[in-house]
C-alpha positions as CSV (number, residue, x, y, z in Angstrom):
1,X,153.4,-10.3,119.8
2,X,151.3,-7.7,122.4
3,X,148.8,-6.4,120.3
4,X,149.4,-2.3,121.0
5,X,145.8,-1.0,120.0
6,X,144.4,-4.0,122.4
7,X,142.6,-3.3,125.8
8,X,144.3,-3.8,129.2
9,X,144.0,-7.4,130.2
10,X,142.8,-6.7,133.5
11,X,140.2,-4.3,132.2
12,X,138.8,-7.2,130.1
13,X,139.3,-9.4,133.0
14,X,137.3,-7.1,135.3
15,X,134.5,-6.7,132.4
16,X,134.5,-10.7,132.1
17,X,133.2,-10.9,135.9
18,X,136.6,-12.4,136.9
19,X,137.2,-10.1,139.8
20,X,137.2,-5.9,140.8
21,X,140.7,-4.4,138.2
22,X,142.9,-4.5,141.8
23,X,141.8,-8.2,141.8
24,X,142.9,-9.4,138.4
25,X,145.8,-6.9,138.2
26,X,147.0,-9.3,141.8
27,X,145.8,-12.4,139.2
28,X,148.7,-11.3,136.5
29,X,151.1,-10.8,139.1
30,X,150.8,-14.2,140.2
31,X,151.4,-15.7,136.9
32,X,147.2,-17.1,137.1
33,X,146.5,-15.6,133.7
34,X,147.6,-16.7,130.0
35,X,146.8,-15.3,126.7
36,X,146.7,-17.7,124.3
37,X,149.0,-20.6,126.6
38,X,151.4,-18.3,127.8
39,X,151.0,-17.0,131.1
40,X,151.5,-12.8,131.6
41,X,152.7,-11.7,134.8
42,X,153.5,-7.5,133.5
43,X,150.7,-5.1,134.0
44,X,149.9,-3.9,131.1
45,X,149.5,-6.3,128.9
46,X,147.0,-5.4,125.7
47,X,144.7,-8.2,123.9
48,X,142.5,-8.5,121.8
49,X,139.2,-9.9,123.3
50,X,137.6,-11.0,119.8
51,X,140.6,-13.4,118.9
52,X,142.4,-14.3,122.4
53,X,142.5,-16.9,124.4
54,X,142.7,-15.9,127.7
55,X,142.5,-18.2,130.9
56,X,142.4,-18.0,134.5
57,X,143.7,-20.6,135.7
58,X,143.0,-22.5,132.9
59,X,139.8,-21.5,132.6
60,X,138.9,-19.4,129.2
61,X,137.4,-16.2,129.9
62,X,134.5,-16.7,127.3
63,X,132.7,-13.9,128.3
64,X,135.5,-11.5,127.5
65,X,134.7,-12.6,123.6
66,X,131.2,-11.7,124.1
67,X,131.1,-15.7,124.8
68,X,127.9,-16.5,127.6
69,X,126.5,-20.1,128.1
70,X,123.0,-20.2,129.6
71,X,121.4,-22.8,131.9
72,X,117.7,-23.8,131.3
73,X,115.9,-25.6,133.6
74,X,113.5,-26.8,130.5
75,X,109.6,-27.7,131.6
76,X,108.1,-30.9,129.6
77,X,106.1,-30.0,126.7
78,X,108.8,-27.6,125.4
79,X,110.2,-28.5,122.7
80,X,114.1,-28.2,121.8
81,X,114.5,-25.6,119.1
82,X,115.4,-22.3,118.5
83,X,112.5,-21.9,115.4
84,X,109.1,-22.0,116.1
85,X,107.2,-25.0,114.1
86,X,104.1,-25.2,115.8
87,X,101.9,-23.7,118.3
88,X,103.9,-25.2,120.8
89,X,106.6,-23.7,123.4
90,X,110.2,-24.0,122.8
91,X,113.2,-22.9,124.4
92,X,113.9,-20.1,122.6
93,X,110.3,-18.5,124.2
94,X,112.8,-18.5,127.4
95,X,115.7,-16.6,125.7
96,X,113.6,-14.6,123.9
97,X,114.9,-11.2,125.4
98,X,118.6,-11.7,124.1
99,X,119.8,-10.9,121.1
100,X,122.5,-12.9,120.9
101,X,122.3,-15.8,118.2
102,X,121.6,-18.5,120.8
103,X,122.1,-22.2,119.8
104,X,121.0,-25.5,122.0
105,X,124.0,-27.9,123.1
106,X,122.0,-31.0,122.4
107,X,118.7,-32.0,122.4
108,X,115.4,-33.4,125.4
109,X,112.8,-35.0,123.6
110,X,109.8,-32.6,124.5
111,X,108.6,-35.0,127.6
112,X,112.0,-34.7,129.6
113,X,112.7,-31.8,131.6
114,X,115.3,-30.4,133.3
115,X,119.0,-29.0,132.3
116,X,119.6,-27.8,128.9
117,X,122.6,-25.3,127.7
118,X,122.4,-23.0,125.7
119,X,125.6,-20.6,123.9
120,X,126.2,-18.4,121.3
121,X,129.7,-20.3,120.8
122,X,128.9,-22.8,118.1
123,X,132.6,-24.1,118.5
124,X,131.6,-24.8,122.3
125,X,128.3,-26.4,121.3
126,X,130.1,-29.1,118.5
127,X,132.6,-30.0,121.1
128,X,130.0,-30.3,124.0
129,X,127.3,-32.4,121.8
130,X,130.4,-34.5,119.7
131,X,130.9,-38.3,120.7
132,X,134.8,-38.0,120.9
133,X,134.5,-35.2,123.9
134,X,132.3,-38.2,125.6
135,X,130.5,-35.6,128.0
136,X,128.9,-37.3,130.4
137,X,124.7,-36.7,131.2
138,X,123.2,-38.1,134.7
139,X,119.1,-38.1,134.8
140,X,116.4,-38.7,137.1
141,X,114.0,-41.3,136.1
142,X,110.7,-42.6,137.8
143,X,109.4,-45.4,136.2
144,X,106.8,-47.9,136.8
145,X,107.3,-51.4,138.6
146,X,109.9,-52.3,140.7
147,X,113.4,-52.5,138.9
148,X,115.8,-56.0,139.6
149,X,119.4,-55.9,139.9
150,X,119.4,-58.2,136.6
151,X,117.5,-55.0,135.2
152,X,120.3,-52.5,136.3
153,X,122.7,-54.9,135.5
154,X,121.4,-55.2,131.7
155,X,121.3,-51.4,131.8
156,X,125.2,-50.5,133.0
157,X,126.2,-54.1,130.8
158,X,124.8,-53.2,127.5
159,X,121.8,-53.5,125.6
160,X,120.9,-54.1,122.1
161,X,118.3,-51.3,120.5
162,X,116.4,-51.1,116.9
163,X,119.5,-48.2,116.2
164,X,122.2,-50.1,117.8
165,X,124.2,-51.2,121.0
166,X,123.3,-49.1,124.0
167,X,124.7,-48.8,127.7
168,X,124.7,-47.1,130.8
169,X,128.2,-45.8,132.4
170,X,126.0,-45.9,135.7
171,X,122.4,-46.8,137.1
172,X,121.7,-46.8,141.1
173,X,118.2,-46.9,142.3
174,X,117.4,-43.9,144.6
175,X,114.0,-44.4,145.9
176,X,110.9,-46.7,145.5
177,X,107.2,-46.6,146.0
178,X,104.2,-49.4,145.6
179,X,104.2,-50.1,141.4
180,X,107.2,-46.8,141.0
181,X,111.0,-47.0,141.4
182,X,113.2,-43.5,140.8
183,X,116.8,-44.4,139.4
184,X,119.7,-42.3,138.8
185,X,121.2,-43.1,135.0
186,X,124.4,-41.6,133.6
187,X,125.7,-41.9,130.3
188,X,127.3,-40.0,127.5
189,X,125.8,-40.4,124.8
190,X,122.5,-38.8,123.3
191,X,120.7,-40.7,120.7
192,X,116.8,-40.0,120.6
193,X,115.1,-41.2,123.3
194,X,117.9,-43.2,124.5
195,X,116.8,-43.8,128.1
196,X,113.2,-44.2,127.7
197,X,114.0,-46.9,125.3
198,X,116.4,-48.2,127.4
199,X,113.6,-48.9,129.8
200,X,111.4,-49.4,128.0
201,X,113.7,-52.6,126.5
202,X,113.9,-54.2,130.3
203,X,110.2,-53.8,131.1
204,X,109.3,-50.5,132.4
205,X,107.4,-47.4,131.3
206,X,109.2,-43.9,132.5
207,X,106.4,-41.7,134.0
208,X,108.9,-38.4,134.4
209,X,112.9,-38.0,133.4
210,X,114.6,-34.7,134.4
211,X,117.8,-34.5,133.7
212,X,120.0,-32.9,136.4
213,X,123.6,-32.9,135.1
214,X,125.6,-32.0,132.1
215,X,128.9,-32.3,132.2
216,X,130.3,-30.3,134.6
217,X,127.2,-28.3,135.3
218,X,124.5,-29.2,137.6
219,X,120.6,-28.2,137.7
220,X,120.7,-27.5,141.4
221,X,118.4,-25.9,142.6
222,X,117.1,-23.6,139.7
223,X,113.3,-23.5,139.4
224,X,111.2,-25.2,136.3
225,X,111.4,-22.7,133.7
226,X,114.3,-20.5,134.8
227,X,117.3,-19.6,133.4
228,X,121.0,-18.7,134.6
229,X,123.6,-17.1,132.9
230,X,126.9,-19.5,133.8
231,X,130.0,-17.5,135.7
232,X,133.0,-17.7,134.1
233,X,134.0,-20.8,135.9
234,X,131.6,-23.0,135.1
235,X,132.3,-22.0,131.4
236,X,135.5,-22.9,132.0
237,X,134.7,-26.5,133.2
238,X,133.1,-26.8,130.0
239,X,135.4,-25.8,127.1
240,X,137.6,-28.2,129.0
241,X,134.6,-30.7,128.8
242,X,134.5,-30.4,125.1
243,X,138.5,-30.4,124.7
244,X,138.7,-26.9,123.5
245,X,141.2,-25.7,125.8
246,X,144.4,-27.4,127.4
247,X,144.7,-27.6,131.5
248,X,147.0,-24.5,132.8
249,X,149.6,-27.6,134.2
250,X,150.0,-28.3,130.4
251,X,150.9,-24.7,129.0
């Protein structure tokens, strides 16, 4: 039932980022938006931006709720918490301006860089973090020695560590240097120290591990210690990562 006291869909649309109000009005008309799983193709249309679902395309429009996901680009030595417990950084010194209760979507040990999320949806970060949603990482490893293809083959087959059975969904070497190889490791799951261990287990010592990808979302290009608020695409692509929303084909 149309909430009556609600604001204008496209109005919340248009305050979302999605587009200019003539934009998503032409979004309704083509049957691209639904509030929660039913698409709206009237003009008109009022919600309630605190308690609907609303998609573009499938996409939630999490920043109509007052929803925002944030992209770090985490330095080493920074530690992953939002509550200071030493002297040393953490990534809540890079959010430190908002005042939005931020939380991280997993963890990097304090010696990995690279891409971290962070939200003030904890709904989004449980789904993203929890093993069932199987959310796929990919990192950047340099380690020392030269790796074998028995080495990557252990890694993508399986390995057995102190905390249980451990493997790789994919390892490829991308570069090599006298006593140094870089690989590229993907895998889903994020126990403590997983891929150092991992390495450690066949024979090699990382030196740096950055990790590039989560999910959906990719570091790119962002500079070490920057931060990005995500479009309301990309936090699309990740509610459907984490299983909160269904694909528009479905509705």
């Amino acid at each position: 039932m149309q909430n009556q006291e609600g604001i204008r869909l496209q109005k919340v649309l248009a305050a979302a980022g999605v587009g200019s109000r003539r934009s998503c009005e032409e979004l309704i008309e083509q049957g691209r938006v639904a509030v929660n799983g039913i698409k709206v193709n009237e003009q008109g249309r009022r919600v309630n931006p605190a308690i609907d679902l609303i998609t573009v395309d499938g996409d939630p429009i999490a920043a109509a709720a007052g929803f925002i996901v944030i992209a770090l680009n985490k330095p080493s030595g920074v530690v992953t918490t939002m509550k200071r417990e030493d002297e040393r950084a953490t990534v809540a010194d890079y959010v430190a301006n908002r005042s939005d209760r931020l939380f991280h979507v997993g963890r990097l040990d304090a010696d990995t860089e690279g891409l971290i999320l962070l939200t003030n949806d904890g709904n989004l970060a449980h789904g993203l973090t929890h093993p069932s949603s199987e959310v796929n990482k990919i990192y950047l490893a340099r380690i020392k020695g030269a790796v074998t293809k028995t080495e990557i083959s252990a890694l993508t087959t399986g390995i057995e560590l102190s905390d249980g059975f451990a493997k790789a969904d994919t390892v490829s070497i991308v570069g090599a240097t006298p006593g140094e190889t870089a690989i590229e490791i993907s895998l889903h799951e994020g126990r403590n120290r997983i891929i150092r261990r991992m390495c450690e287990h066949i024979g090699h010592e990382v030196i740096q591990l950055v990790r590039v990808q989560f999910g959906p979302i990719k570091l790119g290009d962002m500079k070490l210690g920057k931060t990005r608020v995500l479009n309301h695409t990309e936090v699309g692509s990740l509610y459907r990562a984490a299983q909160l929303v269904k694909d528009e084909a479905a509705l």
